[in-house]
N, C-alpha and C positions, 0 to 999 in steps of 0.2 A: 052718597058722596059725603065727606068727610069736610068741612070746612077747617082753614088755620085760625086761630084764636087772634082776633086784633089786637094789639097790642097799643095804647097810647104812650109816645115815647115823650117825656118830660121837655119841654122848652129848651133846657139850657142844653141838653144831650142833643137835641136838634143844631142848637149852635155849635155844638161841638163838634158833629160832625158835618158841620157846615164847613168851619173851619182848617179840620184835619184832608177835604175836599181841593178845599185850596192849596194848604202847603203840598200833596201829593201832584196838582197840576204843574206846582211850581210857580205858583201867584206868590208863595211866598217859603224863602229860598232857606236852608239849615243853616242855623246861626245865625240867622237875621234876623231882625226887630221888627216882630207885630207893629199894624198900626196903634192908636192908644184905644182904652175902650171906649171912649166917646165915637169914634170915627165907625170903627167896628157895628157899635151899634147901631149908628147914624145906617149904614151900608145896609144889614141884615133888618133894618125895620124891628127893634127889639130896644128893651131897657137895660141900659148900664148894668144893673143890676144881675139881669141874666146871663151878659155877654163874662160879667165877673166871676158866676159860676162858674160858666163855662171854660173859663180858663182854667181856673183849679180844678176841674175834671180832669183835663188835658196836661197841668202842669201834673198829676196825681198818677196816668199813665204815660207820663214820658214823656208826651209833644210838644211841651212848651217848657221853658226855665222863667220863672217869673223874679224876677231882682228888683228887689223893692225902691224904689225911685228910680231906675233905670229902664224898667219896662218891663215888657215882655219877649224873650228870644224863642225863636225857633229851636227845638233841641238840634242837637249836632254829636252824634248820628241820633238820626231816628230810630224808633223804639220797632220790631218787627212786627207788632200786634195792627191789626189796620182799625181798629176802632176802639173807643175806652174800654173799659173791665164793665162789668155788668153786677148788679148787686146795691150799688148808690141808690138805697128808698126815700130820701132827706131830701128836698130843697129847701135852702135854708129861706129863701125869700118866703115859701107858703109856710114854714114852722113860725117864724117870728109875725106872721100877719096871723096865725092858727094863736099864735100867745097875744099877739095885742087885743083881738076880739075875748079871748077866755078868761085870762087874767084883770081885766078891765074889769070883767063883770064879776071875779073873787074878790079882787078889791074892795068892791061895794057890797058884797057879801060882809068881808071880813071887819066894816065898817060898823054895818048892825049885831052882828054874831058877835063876835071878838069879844072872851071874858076879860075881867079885871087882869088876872094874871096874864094872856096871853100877851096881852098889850103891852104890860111891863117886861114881857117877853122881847116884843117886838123892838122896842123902845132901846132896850139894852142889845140886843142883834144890830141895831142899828148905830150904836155909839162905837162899837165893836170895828165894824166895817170901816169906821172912819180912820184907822191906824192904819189901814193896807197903801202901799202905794202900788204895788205891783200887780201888771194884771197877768200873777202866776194862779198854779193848780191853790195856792193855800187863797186866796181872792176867792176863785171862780166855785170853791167847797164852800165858803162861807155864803156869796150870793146867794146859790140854791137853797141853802138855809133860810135865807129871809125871805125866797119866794116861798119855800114849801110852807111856812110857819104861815104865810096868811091864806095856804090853800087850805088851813087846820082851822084857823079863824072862821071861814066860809062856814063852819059847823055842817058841812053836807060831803061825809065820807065819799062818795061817789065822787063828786065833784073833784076833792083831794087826789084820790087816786087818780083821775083824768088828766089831773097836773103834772104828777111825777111822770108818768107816761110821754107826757109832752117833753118833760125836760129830757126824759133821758133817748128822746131822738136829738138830741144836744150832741151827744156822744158819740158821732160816727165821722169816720177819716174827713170826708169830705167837708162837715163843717167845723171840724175842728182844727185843719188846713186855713181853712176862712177865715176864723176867729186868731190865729196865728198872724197871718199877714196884715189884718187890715182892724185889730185892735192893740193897739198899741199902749203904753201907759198910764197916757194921759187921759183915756176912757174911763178908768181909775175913780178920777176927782169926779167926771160928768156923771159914772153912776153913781155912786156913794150920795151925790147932791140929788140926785132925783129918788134914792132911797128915803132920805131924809123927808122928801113929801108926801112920799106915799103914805108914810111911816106918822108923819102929822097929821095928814088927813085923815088916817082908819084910828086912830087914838081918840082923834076928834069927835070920832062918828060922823063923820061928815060924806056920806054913800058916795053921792055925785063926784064930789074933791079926787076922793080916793079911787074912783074908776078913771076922771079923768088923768090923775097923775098917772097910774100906771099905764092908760094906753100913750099919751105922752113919752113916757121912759120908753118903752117896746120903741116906738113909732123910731126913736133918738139913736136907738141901739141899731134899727134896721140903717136910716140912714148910713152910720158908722160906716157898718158891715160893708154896704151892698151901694151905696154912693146914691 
């Protein structure tokens, strides 16, 4: 006998078709308004933060129209597909909790490692970033810049390479959907200001400073995100 391969289906895919469950019973009707995610979450025993994914799963295959201060709608018509697209390997809650543990610990790397020049490197990437105001594609090119340059600090090529890896799970519909709605401009000023410490404290040599600021900044950017 043949066994089927178990499958663990991700949190917020659970929510979502928790959700897609509901509007198909007619709990909640085409073109009408989700309750908010607070309530949602409250209901499903789960974190804001997942019930968040979960939408933009949903709003990404059709089930839901998300209007930013206005809420969340039922699409109107519905989509024929009875369940999301398959394929989403991102959640962004465990990628940003996978960078605040990693990057914490390059930090304090790039604290003791970090030559004379990289830091003048660093130093000016960082004076740089402070002209942006917008958080476009020419922003979001430069940030990477100043995380990859202190995964190069860390002086442990492996480690480097582990980083890019991570960022460029950055790069898929679903969180970049995410990063669309729920980072707005004014993120802008909050990162740039927490770049500035990180950026202080590995110049400084100061290990500890520099792991903390960065798990800090990650910790500041999940809230953002994911509420």
């Amino acid at each position: 006998m043949t066994l089927p391969v178990v499958k663990t289906e991700r949190l917020y895919r659970q929510i979502a078709n928790a959700i897609m469950a509901g509007i198909s019973r007619g709990d909640f009707v085409s073109g009408g308004l989700l309750p908010p995610e607070r309530e949602l979450a409250k209901q499903l025993g789960v974190s804001r933060s997942s019930v968040r994914e979960a939408l933009i799963a949903l709003e990404m295959t059709g089930w839901v129209d998300i209007r930013t201060g206005n809420g969340v709608y039922v699409a109107q018509p519905l989509p024929q597909s009875a369940a999301p697209q398959e394929g989403e390997t991102c959640s962004l809650l465990e990628l940003l909790q996978a960078r605040e543990a990693f990057e914490g610990m390059l930090a304090g790397f790039a604290a003791r490692n970090g030559t004379a020049d990289q830091r003048a490197a660093l130093l000016a990437l960082t004076a740089e970033l402070q002209h942006y105001r917008t958080n476009d594609a020419a922003f979001l090119a430069q940030d990477k810049r100043f995380h990859l340059l202190i995964g190069e600090m860390s002086g442990n090529e492996i480690l480097r390479e582990l980083l890019e890896q991570l960022w460029n799970k950055r790069y898929t519909p679903h969180v970049q959907r995410l990063e669309r709605y729920f980072a707005d401009n004014s993120v802008v000023q909050e990162m740039n200001a927490d770049h500035q410490q990180i950026a202080s404290a590995i110049v400084a040599g100061d290990e500890a400073a520099a792991r903390q600021a960065m798990e800090n900044h990650l910790r500041q950017v999940r809230q953002r995100l994911l509420g």
